[in-house]
C-alpha positions as CSV (number, residue, x, y, z in Angstrom):
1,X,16.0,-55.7,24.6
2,X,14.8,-54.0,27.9
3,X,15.6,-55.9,31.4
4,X,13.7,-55.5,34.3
5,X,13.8,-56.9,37.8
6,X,10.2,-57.4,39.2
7,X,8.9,-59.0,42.6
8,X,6.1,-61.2,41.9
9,X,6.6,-62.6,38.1
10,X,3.3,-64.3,38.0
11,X,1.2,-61.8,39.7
12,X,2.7,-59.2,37.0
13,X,1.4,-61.2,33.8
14,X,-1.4,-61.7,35.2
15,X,-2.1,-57.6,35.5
16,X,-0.1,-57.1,32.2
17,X,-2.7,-59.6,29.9
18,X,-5.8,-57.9,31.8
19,X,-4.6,-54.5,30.4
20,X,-4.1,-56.0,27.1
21,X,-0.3,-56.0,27.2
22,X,1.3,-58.8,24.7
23,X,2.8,-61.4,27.1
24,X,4.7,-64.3,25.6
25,X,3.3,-67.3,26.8
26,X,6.6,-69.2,27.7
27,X,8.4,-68.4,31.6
28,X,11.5,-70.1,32.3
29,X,13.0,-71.2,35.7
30,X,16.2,-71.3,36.5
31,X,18.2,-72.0,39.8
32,X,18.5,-68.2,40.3
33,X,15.2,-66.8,39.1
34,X,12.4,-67.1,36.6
35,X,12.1,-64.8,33.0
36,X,9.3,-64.2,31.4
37,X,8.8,-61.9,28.2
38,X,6.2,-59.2,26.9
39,X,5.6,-57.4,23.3
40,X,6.1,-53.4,24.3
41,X,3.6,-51.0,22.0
42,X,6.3,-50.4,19.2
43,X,7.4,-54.1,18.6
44,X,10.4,-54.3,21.7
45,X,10.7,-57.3,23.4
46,X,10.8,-57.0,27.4
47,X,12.7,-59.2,29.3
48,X,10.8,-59.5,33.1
49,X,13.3,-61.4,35.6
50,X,12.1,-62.4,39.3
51,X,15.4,-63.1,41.0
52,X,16.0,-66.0,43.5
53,X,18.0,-63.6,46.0
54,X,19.2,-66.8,47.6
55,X,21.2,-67.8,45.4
56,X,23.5,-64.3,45.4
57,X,24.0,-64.5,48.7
């Protein structure tokens, strides 16, 4: 599975299901960050993570 760090997790799924990208319909929150997940054209799942910076610093 693929890991990417992205800036604005909602506004990303938002543009990803207009453009007819798979997007699992579950986002998790954590302390340091939400995740999110998409379908990728051959099957891959995609993990999409927007940090909470404050809580590495």
């Amino acid at each position: 599975m693929f890991n990417y760090r992205v800036e604005d997790l909602t506004e990303l799924l938002s543009a990803l299901k207009k453009e007819g990208v798979t997007v699992i319909d579950k986002t998790e929150e954590y302390e340091y960050g939400k995740f999110a997940w998409i379908i990728d054209l051959y099957g891959n799942k995609i993990e999409l993570w927007e940090p909470k910076d404050a809580a590495f610093l």
